[in-house]
N, C-alpha and C positions, 0 to 999 in steps of 0.2 A: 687575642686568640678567641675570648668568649664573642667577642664582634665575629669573624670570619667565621666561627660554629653556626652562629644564629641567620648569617645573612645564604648560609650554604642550606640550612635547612628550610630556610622560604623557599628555595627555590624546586619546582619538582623534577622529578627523575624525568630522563629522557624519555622511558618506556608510559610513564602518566601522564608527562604531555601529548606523548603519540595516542593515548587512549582517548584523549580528551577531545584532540581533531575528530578521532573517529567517531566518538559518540555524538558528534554534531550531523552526521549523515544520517541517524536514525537504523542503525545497522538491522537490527529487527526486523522493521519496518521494509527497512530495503531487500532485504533476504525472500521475504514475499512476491516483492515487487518484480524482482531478478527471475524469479523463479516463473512467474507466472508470463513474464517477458519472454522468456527462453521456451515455453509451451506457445506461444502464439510464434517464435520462428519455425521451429520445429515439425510444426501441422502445415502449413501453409503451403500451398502449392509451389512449384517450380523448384529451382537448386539458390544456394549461396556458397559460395568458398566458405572453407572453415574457417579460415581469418579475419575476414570479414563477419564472418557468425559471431565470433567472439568481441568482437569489435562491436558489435552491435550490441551484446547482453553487456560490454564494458560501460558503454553510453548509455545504457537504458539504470545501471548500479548508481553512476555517479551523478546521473540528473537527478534521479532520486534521492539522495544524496546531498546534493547541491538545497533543492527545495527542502529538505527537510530543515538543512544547517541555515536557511533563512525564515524558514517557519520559529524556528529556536530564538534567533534575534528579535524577532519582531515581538514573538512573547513571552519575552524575558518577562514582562511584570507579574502575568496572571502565572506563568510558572514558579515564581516566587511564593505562590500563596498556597499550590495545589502539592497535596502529599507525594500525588504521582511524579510529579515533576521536579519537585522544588532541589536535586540531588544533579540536573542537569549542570553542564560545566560553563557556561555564560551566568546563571544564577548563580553558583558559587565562587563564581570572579578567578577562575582557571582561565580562562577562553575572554578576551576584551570583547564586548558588543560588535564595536567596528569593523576588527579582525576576522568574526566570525560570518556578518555581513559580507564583505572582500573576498573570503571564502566562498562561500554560496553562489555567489553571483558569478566569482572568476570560472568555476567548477560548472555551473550552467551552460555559460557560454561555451566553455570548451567542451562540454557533452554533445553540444546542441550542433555545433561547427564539426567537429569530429564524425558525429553520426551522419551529417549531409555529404561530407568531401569525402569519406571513405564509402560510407556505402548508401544510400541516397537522401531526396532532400523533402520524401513524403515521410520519411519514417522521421529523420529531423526534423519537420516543421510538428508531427502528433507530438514528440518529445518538448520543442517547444512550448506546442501549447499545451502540455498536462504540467510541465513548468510554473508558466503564467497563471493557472485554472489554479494551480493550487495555493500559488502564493497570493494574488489578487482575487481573485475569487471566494475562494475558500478562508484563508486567512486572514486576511484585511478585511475581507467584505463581508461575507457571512458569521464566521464564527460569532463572534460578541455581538451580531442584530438576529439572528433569529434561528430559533429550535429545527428551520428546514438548512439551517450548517452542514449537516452529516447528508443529509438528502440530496441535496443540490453539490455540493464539494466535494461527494462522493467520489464525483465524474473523476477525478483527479489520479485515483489512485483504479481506476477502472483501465487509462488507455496500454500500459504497457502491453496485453498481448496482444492488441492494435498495431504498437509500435515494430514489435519483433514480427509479426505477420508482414508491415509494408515493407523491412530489411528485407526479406525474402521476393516480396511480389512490386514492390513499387507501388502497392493502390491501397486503397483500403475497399472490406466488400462487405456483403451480409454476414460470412462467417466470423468477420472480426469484427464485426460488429456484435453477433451474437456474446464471443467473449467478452466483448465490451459489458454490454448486458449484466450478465452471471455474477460480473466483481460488482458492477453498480447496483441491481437486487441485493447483492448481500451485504451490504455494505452499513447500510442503515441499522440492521437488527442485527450486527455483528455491536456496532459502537454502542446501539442501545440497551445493551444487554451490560454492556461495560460501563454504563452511564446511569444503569440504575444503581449499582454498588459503591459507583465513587460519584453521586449528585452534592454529598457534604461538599466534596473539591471543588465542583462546576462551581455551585454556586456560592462559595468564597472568594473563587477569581469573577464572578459575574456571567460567566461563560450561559446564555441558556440553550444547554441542551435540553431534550425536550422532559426529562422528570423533573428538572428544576422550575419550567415554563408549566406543562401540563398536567404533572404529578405523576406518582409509581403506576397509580392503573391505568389509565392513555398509554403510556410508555410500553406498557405490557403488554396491551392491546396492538400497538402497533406492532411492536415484535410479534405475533404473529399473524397477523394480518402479512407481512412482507415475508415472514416464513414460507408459506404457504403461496404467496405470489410467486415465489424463487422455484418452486418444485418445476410449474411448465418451463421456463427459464430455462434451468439448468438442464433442461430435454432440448433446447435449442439445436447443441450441436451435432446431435444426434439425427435431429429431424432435419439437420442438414448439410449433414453424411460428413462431416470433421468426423466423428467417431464412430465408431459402433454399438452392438448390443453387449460388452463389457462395461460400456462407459455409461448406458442409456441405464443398463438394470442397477447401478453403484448409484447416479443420482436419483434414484426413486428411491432406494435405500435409507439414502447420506439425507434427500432431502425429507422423507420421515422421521427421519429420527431427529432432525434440526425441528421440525413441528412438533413432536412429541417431547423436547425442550418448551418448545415456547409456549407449549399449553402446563406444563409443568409449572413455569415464569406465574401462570393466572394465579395457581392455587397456593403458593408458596408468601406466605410472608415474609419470610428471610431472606438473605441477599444467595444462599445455597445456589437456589437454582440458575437465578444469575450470572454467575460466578462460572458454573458448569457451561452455562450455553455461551458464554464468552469465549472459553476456552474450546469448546467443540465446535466452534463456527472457525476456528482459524484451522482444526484438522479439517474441517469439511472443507474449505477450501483449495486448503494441498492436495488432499487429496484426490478432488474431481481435476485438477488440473494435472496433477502426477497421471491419473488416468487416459486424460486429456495424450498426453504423453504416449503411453502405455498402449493405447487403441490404433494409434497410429505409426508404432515400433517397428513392424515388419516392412515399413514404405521408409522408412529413414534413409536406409543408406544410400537412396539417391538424392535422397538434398541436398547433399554434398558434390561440393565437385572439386579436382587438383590432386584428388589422391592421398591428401593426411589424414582423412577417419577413415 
């Protein structure tokens, strides 16, 4: 009996295994991604079926998804060492390496395949390759050789409203490119803002980010240096004509008050302000794209086409 107790209690509940798959997707992470996916179908000229729309923000969650739950495989080691991480379910032997690999990979392909055959094969092939950028690129390639990781890897997490714009249009153009843009600007001085508070972790896993390579002042300096590059950026879409004068007067705002952090970042010794502009760089982001959204509200209901929204 004490055998069958002990061998029932290794095992976990159905509901903490099912947690365990999901936090291999990087739910977080992907919630952003989704989101910002769904603002580049949204704006984008011409109509999509609403089934297909959904179809397309499903592929855009799970590629995401997919890459993130092989990001997790690959560095299972340095997550092992990093506070931030080390709670992940491949590090604490819930989730087999292999498993979670076969995962990733099966869940790509089917994103990838899925987004071409339903609805077309430009938006599938950007999906693709922000796939490939981030696991070969980004994760193999950059991360552990050099402090421009976050700068160059970036791109990865920049093509979603790329993707959800070519679902709509078939092509990719200047406006989604500009989106492109906005996530890739802020991209840098969002993680280095995160990466001045947790450099103990980089550099226990070896990881150099750039305070571990350059030190806390470079780091700070660049944060706002890329602050302040982000301000004309995020006028982009404005200057051409995705949005309006809602969305143009919110990024001159949104992108003040991100510089009036990162000169905060100069004077501050403690990780405070850090900490703060970490956290307000990812509301700045929902928010110019909820905007994003928001400015283009009154043209929505003809994106649609078949009659369900």
């Amino acid at each position: 009996m004490v055998e069958l107790v002990s061998r029932s209690s290794a095992v976990p509940a159905a509901g903490e295994a099912v947690g365990d798959w999901f936090a291999l997707l990087k739910p977080r992470v992907m919630s952003l991604v989704v989101f910002t996916g769904l603002a580049g179908l949204l704006v984008a000229p011409g109509a999509i079926n609403p089934v297909l729309g959904a179809v397309a923000v499903l592929c855009i969650a799970v590629g995401a998804g997919a890459a993130g739950a092989i990001n997790m495989w690959y560095d299972r080691d340095i997550d092992a060492v990093m506070e931030r991480t080390r709670g992940r379910p491949i590090v604490q032997g819930r989730v087999k390496p292999e498993e979670a690999l076969s995962f990733g990979i099966i869940l790509s392909l089917f994103s990838v395949m899925l987004m071409g055959l339903a609805v077309n094969w430009t938006a599938g092939a950007l999906l693709a390759l922000a796939n490939l950028f981030y696991v070969f690129v980004y994760t193999v390639w950059l991360k552990r050789r050099t402090p421009q990781n976050i700068v160059i890897g970036g791109a990865a997490g920049a093509f979603p409203p790329m993707i959800g714009w070519a679902a709509v249009t078939g092509s990719v153009s200047l406006e989604s490119i500009a989106l492109f843009l906005l996530i890739f600007m802020w991209t840098p001085p969002h993680f280095w803002a995160l990466a001045l508070y947790r450099a103990g972790d980089y550099a226990r896993a070896g990881v150099p980010m750039l305070p571990v390579v350059a030190g806390r002042e470079a780091t700070k300096r660049q944060i706002l240096l890329y602050a302040l590059a982000l301000l004309p950026v995020a006028l982009l879409p404005t200057l051409l004509g995705i949005t309006g004068f809602v969305y143009g007067a919110a990024a001159l705002l949104l992108g003040g008050a991100f510089v009036l952090l990162a000169l905060k970042i100069q004077r501050d010794p403690t990780d405070r302000a850090a900490k703060q502009t970490f956290g307000f760089s990812i509301l700045y982001l929902f928010l110019l794209f909820a905007l994003v959204i928001v400015d283009r509200a009154p043209g929505l209901a003809g994106a649609f086409q078949g009659g369900l929204w």
